[in-house]
mmCIF file of the C-alpha atoms, coordinates in Angstrom:
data_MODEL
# 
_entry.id   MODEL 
# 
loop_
_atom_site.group_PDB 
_atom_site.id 
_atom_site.type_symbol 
_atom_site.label_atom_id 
_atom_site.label_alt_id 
_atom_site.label_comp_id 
_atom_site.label_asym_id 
_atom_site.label_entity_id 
_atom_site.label_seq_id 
_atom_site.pdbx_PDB_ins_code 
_atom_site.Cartn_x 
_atom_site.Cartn_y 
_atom_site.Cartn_z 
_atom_site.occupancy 
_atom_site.B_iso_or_equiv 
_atom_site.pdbx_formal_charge 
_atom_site.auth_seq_id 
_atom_site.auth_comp_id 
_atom_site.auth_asym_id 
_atom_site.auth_atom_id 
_atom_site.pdbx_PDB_model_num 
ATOM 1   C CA . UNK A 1 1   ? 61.177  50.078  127.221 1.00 0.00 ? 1   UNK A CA 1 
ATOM 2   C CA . UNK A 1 2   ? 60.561  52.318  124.191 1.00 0.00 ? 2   UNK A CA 1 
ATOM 3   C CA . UNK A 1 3   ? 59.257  54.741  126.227 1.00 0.00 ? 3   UNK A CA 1 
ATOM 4   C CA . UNK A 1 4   ? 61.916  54.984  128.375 1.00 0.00 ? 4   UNK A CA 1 
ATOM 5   C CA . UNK A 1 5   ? 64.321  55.142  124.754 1.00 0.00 ? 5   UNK A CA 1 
ATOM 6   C CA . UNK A 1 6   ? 62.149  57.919  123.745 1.00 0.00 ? 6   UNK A CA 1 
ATOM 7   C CA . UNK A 1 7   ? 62.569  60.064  127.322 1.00 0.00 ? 7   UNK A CA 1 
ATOM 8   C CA . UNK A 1 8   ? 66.514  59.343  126.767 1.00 0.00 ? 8   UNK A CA 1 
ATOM 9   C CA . UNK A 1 9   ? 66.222  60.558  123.330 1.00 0.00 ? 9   UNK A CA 1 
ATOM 10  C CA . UNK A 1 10  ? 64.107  63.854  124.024 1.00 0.00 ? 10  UNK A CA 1 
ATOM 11  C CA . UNK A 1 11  ? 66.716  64.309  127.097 1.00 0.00 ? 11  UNK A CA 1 
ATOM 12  C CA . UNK A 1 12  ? 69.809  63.942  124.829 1.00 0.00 ? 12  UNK A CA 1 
ATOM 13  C CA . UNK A 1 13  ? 68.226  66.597  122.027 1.00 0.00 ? 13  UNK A CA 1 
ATOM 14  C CA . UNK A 1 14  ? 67.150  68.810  124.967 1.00 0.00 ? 14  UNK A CA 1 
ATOM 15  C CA . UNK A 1 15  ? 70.923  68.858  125.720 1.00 0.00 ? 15  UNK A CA 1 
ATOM 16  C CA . UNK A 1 16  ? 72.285  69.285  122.559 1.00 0.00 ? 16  UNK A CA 1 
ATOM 17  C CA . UNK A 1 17  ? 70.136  72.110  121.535 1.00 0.00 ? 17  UNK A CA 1 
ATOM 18  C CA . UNK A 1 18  ? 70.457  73.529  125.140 1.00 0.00 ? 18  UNK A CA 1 
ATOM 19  C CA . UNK A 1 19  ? 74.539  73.190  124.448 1.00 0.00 ? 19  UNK A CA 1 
ATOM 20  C CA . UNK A 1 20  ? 73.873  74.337  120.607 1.00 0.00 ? 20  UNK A CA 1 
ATOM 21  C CA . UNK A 1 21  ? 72.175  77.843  121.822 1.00 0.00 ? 21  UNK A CA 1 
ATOM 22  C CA . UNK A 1 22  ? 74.437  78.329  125.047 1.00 0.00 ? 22  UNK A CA 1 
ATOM 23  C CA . UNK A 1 23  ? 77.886  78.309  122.095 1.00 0.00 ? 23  UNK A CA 1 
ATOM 24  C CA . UNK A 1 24  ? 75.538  80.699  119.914 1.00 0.00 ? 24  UNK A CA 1 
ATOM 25  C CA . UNK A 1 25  ? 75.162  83.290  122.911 1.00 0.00 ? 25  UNK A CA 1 
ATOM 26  C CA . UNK A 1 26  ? 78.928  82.736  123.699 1.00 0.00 ? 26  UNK A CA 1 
ATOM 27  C CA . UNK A 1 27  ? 80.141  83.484  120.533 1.00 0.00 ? 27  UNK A CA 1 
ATOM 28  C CA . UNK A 1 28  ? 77.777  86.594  120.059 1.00 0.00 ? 28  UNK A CA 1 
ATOM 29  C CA . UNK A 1 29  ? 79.604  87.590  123.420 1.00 0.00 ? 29  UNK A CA 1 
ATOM 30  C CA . UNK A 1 30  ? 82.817  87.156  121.915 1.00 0.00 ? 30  UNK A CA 1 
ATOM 31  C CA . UNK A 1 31  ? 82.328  89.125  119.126 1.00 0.00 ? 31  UNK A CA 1 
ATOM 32  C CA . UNK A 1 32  ? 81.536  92.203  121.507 1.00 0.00 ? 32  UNK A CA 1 
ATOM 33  C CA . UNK A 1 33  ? 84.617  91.634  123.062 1.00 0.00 ? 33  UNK A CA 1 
ATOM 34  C CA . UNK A 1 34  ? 86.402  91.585  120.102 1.00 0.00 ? 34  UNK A CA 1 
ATOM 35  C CA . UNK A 1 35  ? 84.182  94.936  118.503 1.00 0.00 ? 35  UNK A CA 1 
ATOM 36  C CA . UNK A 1 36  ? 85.539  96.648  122.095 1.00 0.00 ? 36  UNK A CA 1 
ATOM 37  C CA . UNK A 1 37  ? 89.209  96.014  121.923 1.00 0.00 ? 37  UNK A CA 1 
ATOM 38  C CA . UNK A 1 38  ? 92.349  96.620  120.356 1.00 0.00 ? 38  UNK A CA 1 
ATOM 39  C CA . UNK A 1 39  ? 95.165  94.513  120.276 1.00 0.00 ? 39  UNK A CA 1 
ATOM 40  C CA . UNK A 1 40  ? 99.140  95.425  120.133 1.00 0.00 ? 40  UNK A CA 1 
ATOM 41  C CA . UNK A 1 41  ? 101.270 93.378  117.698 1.00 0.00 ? 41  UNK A CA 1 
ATOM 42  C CA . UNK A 1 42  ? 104.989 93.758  117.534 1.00 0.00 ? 42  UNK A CA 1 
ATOM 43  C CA . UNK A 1 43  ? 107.163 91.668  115.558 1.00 0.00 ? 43  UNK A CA 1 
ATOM 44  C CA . UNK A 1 44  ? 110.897 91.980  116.379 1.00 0.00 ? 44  UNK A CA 1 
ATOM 45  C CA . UNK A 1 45  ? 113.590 92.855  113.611 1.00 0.00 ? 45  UNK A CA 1 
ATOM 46  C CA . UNK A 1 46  ? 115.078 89.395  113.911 1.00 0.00 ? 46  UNK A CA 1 
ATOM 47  C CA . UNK A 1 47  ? 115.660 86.685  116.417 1.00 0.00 ? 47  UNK A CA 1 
ATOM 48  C CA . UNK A 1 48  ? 118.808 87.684  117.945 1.00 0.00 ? 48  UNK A CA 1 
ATOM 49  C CA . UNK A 1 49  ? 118.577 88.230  121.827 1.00 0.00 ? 49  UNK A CA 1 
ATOM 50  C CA . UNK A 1 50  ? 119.190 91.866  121.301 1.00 0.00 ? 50  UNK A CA 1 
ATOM 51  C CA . UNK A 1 51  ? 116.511 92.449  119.189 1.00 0.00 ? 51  UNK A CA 1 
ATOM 52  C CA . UNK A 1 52  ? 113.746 90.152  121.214 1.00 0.00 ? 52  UNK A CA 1 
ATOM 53  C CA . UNK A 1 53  ? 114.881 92.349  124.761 1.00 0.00 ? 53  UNK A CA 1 
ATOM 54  C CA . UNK A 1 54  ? 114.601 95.496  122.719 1.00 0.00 ? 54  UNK A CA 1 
ATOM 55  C CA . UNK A 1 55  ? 110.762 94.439  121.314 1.00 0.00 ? 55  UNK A CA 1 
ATOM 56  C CA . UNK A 1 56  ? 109.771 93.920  124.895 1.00 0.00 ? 56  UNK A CA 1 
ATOM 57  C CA . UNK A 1 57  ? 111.155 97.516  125.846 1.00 0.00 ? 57  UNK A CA 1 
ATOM 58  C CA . UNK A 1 58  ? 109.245 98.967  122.954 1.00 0.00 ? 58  UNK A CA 1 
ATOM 59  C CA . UNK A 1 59  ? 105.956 97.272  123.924 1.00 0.00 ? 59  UNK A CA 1 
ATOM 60  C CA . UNK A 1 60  ? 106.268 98.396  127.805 1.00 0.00 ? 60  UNK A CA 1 
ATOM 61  C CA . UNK A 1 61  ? 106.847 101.983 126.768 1.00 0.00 ? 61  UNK A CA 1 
ATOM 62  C CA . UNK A 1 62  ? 103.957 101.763 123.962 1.00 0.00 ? 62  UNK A CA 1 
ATOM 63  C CA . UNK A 1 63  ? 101.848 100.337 126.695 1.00 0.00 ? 63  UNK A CA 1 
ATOM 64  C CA . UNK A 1 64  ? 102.169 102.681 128.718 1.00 0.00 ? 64  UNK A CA 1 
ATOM 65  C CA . UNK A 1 65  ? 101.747 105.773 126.201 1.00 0.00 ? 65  UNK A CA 1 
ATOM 66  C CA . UNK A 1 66  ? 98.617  103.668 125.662 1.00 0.00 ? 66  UNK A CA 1 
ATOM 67  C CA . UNK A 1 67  ? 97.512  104.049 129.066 1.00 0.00 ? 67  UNK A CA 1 
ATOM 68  C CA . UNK A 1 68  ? 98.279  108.038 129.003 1.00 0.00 ? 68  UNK A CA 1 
ATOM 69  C CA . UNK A 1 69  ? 96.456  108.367 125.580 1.00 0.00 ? 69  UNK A CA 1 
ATOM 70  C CA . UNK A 1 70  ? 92.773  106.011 126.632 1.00 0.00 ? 70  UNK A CA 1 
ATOM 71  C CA . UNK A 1 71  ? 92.353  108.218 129.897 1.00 0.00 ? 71  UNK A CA 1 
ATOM 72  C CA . UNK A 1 72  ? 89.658  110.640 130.688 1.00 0.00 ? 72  UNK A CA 1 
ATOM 73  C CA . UNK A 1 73  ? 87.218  110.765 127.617 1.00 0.00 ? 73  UNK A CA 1 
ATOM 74  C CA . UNK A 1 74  ? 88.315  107.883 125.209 1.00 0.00 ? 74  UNK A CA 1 
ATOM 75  C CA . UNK A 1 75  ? 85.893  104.700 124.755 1.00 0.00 ? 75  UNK A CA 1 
ATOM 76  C CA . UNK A 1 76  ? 85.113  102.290 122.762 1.00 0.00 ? 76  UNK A CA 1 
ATOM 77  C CA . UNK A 1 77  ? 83.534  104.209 119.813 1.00 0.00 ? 77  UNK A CA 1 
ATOM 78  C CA . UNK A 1 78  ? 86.549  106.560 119.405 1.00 0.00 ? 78  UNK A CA 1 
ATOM 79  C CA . UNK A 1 79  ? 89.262  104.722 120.715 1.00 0.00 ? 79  UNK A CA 1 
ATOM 80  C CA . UNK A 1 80  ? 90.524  103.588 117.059 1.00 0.00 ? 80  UNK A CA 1 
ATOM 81  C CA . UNK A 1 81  ? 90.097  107.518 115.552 1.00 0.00 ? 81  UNK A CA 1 
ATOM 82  C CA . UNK A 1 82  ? 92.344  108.640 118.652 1.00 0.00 ? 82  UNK A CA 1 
ATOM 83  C CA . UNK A 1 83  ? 94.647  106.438 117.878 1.00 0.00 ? 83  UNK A CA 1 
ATOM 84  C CA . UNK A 1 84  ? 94.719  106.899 114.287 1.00 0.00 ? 84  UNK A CA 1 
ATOM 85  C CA . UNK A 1 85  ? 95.617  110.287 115.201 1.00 0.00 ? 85  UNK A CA 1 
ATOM 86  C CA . UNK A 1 86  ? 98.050  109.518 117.959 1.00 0.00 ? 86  UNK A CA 1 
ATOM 87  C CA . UNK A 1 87  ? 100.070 107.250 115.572 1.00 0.00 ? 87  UNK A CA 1 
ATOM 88  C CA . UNK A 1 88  ? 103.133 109.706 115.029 1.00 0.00 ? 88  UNK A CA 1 
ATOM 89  C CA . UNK A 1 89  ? 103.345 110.228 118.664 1.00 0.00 ? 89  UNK A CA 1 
ATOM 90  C CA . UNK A 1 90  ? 103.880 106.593 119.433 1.00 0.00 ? 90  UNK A CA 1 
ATOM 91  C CA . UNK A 1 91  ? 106.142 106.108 116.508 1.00 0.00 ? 91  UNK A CA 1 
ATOM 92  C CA . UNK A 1 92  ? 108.227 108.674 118.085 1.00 0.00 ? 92  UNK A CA 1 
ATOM 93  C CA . UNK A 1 93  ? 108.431 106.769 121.345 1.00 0.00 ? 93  UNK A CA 1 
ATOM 94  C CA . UNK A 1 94  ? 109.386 103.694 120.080 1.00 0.00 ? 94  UNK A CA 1 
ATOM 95  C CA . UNK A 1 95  ? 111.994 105.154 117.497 1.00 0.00 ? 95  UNK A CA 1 
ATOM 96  C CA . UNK A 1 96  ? 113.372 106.855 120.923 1.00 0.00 ? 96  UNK A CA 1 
ATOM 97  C CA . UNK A 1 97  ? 113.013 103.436 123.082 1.00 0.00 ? 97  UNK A CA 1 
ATOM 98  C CA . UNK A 1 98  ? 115.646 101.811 120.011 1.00 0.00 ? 98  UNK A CA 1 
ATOM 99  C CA . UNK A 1 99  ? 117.639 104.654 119.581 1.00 0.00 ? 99  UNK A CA 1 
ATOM 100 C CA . UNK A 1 100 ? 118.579 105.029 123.454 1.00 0.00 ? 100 UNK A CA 1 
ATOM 101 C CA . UNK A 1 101 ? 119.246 101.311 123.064 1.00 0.00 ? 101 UNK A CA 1 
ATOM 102 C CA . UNK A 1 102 ? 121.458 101.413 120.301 1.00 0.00 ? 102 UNK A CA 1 
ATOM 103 C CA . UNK A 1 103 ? 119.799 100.511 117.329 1.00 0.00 ? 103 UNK A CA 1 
ATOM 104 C CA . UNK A 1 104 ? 119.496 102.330 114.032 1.00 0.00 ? 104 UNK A CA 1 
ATOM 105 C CA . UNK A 1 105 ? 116.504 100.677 112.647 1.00 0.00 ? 105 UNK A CA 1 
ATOM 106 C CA . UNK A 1 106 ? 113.475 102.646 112.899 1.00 0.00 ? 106 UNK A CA 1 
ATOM 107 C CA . UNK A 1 107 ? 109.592 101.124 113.763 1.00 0.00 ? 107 UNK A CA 1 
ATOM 108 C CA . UNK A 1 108 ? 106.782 100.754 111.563 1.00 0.00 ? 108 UNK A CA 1 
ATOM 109 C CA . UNK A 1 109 ? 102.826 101.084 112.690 1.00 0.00 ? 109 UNK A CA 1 
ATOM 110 C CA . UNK A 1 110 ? 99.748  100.986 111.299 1.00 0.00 ? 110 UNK A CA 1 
ATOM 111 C CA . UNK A 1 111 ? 95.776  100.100 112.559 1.00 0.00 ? 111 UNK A CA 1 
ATOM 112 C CA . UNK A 1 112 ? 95.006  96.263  110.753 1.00 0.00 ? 112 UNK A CA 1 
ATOM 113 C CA . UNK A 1 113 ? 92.159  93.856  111.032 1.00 0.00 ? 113 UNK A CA 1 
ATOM 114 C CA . UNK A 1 114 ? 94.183  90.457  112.339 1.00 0.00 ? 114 UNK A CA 1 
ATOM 115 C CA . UNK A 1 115 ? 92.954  86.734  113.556 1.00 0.00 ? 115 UNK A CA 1 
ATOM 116 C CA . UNK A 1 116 ? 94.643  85.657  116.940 1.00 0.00 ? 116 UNK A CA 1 
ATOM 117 C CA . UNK A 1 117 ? 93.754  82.646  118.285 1.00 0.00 ? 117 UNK A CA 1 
ATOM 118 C CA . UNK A 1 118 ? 92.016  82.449  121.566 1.00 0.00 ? 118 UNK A CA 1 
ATOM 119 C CA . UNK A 1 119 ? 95.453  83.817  124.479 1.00 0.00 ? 119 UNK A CA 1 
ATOM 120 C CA . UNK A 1 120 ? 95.544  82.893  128.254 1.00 0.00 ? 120 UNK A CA 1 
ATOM 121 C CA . UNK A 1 121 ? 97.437  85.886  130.391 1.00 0.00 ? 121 UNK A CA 1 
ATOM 122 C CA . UNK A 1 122 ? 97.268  86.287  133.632 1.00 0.00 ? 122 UNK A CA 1 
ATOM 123 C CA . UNK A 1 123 ? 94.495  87.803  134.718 1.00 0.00 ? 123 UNK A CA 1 
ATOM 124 C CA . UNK A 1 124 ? 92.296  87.518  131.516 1.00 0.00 ? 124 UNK A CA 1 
ATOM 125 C CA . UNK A 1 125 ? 91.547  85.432  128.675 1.00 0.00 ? 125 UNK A CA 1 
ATOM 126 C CA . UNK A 1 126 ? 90.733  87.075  125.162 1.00 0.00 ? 126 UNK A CA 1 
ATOM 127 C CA . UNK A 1 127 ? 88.210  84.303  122.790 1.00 0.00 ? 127 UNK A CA 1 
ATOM 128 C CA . UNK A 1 128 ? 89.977  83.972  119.391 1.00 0.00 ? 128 UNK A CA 1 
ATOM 129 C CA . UNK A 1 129 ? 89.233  85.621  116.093 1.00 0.00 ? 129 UNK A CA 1 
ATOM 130 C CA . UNK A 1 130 ? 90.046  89.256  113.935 1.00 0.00 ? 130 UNK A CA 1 
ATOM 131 C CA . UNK A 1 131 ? 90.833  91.842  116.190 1.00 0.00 ? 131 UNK A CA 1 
ATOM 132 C CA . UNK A 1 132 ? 91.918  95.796  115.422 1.00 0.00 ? 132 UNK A CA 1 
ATOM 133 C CA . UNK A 1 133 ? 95.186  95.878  115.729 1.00 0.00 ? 133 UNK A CA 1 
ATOM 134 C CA . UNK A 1 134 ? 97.883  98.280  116.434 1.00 0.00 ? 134 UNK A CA 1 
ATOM 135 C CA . UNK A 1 135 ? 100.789 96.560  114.076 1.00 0.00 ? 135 UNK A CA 1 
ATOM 136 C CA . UNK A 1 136 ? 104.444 97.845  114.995 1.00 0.00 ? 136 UNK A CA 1 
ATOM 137 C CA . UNK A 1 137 ? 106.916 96.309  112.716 1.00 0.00 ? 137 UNK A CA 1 
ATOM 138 C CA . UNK A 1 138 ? 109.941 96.707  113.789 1.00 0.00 ? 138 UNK A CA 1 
ATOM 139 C CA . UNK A 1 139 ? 113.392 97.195  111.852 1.00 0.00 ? 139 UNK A CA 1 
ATOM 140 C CA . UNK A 1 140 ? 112.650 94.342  109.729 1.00 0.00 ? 140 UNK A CA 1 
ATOM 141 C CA . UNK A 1 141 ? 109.832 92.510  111.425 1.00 0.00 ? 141 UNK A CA 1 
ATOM 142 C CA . UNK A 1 142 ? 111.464 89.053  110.689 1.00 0.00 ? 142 UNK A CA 1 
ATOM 143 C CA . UNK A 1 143 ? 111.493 88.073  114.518 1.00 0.00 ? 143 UNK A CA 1 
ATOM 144 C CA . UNK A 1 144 ? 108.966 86.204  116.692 1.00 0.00 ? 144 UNK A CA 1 
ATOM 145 C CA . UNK A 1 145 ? 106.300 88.572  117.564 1.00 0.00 ? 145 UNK A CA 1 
ATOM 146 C CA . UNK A 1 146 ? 104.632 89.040  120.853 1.00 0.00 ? 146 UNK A CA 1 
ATOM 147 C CA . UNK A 1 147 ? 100.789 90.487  121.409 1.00 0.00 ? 147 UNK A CA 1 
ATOM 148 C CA . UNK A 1 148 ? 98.489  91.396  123.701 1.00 0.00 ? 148 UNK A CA 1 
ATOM 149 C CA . UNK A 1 149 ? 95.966  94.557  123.828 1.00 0.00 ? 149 UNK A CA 1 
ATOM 150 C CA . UNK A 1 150 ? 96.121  98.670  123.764 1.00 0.00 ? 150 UNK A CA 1 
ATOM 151 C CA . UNK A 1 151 ? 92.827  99.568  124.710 1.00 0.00 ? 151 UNK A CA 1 
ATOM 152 C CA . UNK A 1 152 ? 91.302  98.750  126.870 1.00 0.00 ? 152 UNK A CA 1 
ATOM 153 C CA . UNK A 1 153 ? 94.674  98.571  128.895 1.00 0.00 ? 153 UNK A CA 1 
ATOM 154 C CA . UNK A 1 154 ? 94.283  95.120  130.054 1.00 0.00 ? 154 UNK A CA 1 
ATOM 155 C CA . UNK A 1 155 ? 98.245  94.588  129.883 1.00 0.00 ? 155 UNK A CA 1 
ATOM 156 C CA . UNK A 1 156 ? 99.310  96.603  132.186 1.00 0.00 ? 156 UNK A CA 1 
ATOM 157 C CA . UNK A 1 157 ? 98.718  95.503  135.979 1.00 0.00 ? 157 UNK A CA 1 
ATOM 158 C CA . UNK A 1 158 ? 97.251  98.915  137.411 1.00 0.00 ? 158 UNK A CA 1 
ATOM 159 C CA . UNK A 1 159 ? 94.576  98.657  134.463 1.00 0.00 ? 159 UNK A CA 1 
ATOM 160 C CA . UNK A 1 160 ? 93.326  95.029  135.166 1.00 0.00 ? 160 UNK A CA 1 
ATOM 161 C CA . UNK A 1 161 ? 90.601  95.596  137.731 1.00 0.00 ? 161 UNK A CA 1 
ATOM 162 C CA . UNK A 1 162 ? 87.427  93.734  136.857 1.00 0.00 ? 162 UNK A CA 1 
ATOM 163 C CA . UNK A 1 163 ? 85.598  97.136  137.562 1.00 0.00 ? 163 UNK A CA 1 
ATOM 164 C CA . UNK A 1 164 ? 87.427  99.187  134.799 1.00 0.00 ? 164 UNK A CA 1 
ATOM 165 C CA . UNK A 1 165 ? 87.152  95.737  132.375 1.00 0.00 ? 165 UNK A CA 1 
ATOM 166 C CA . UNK A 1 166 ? 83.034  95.725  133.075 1.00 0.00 ? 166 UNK A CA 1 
ATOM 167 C CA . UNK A 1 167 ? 82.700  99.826  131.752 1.00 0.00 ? 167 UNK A CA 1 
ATOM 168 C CA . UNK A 1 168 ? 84.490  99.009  128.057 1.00 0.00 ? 168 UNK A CA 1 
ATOM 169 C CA . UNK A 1 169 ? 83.556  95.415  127.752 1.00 0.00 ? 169 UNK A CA 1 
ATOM 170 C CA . UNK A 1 170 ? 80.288  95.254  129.733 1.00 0.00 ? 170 UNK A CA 1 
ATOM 171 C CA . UNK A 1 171 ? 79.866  93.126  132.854 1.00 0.00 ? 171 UNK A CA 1 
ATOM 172 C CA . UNK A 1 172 ? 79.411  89.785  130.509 1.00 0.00 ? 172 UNK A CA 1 
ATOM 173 C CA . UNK A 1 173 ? 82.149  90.800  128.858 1.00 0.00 ? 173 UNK A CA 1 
ATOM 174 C CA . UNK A 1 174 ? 84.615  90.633  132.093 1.00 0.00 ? 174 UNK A CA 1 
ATOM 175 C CA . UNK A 1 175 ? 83.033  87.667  133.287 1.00 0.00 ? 175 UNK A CA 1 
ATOM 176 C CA . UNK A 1 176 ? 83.754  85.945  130.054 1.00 0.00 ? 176 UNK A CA 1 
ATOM 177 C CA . UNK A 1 177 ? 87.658  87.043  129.848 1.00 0.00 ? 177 UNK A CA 1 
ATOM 178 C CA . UNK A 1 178 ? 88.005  86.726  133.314 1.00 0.00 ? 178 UNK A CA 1 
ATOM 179 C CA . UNK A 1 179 ? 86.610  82.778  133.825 1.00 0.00 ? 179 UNK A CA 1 
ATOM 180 C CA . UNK A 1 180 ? 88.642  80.960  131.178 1.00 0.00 ? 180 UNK A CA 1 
ATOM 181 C CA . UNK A 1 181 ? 88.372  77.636  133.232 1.00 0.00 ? 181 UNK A CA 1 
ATOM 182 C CA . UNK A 1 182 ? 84.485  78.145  133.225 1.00 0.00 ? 182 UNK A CA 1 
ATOM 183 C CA . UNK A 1 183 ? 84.168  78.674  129.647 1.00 0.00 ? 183 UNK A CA 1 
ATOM 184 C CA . UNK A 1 184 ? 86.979  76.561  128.379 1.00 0.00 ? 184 UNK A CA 1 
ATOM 185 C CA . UNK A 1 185 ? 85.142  74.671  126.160 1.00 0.00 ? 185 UNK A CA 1 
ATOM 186 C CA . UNK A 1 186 ? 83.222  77.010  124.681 1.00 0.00 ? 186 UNK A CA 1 
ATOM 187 C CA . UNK A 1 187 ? 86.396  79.033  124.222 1.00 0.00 ? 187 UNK A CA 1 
ATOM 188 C CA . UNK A 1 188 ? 87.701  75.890  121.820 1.00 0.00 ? 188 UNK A CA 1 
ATOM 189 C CA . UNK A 1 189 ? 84.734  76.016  119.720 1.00 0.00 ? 189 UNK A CA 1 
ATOM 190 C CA . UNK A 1 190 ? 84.577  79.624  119.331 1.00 0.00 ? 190 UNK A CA 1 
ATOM 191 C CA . UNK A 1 191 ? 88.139  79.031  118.023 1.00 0.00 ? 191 UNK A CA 1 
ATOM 192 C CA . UNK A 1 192 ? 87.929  76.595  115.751 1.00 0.00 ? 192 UNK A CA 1 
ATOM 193 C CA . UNK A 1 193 ? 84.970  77.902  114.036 1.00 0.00 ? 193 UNK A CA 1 
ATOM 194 C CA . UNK A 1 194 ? 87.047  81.783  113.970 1.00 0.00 ? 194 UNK A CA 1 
ATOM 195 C CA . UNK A 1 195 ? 89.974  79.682  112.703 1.00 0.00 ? 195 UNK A CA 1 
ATOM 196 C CA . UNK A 1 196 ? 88.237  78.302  109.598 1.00 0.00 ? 196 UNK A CA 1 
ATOM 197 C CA . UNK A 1 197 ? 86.550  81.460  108.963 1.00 0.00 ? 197 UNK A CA 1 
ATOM 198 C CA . UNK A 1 198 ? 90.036  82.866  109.056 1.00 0.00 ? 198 UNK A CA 1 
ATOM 199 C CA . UNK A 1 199 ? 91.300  80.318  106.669 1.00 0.00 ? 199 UNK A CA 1 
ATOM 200 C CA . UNK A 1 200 ? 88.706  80.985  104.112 1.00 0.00 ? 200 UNK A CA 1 
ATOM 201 C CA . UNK A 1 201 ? 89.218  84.531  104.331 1.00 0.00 ? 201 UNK A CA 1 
ATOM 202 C CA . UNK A 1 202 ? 92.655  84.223  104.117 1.00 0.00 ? 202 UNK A CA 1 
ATOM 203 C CA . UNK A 1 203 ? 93.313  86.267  107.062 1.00 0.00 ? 203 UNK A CA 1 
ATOM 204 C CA . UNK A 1 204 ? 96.958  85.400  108.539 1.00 0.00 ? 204 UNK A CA 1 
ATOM 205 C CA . UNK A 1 205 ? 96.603  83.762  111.884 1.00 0.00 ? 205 UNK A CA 1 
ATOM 206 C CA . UNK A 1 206 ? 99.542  84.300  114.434 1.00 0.00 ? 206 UNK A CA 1 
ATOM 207 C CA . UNK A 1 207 ? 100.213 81.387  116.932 1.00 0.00 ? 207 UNK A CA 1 
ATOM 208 C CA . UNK A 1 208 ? 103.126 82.312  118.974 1.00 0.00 ? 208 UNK A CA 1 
# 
């Protein structure tokens, strides 16, 4: 009998170290991701219905810019710098998405280190924790916000390919954001632990 006990026991710390290691390796993972991509974070002037449709036409047309700017000789190690230095240009666009809309408030941006928890699309999952962040406050920025990435441009359909994901985030990299149901748990933990760390930093964490 207690030899039997002690194979259970040596079986259940087998597992939990095996488990323990396998959540280390993931979240090293994740925080490649996260060192290779840069998010997009628009908050609305207010609430209104106007002002939500008008964020969303300001995030397509920033998208796409994005997708113009990260072709040909962008990557990961300059992507930031170029976009630093691209800044006015996309200020422009957006300031000409509102005004051809009707709006006289003017947008905001500026490059931030931000937590977002871990976010499902549709064709990817990101793990959670502090991203780079394009930050485009617009008007007032009192209004839900909405998020989702700039480079690489995993947001717009035509850039989603698991081929173009594998040369910025590396091939474990797109099998990680690509199988959420595969690493779902792992994806929690990863999250809770960036969520505390977040907390104790005081890092603001955005939810919706």
């Amino acid at each position: 009998m207690k030899k039997i006990q002690m194979i259970e026991i040596s079986v259940a710390i087998g597992l939990v170290f095996s488990i323990f290691f396998s959540v280390i390796g993931f979240g090293a993972d994740c925080r490649e991701i996260r060192s290779n991509v840069i998010r997009l974070h628009i908050l609305a002037n207010s609430d209104t219905e106007e002002d939500q449709t008008v964020k969303l036409l300001v995030r397509d047309a920033l998208l796409s810019c994005g997708s113009e700017l990260f072709g040909g000789t962008v990557s990961t190690d300059n992507a930031s710098e170029y976009l630093a230095e691209e800044k006015d240009k996309l200020i422009a666009k957006a300031n000409e998405v509102l005004s051809e809309n009707g709006f006289d408030y003017k947008a905001d941006m500026f490059l931030t280190e931000e937590y977002f928890p871990t976010r499902e699309y549709e064709n990817f999952t990101l793990p959670a924790g502090e991203y780079l962040a394009l930050k485009v406050i617009l008007g007032k920025g009192e209004g839900h916000n909405w998020w989702c990435v700039m480079f690489p441009p995993l947001c717009l359909p035509a850039a989603t390919k698991r081929t173009d994901t594998e040369i910025i985030l590396g091939k474990d990299g797109a099998e990680i954001i690509s199988s959420p149901v595969k690493y779902e748990i792992r994806f929690k933990v990863v999250e809770i632990f960036e969520e505390i760390k977040a907390k104790l930093n005081h890092t603001s964490i955005y939810k919706n």
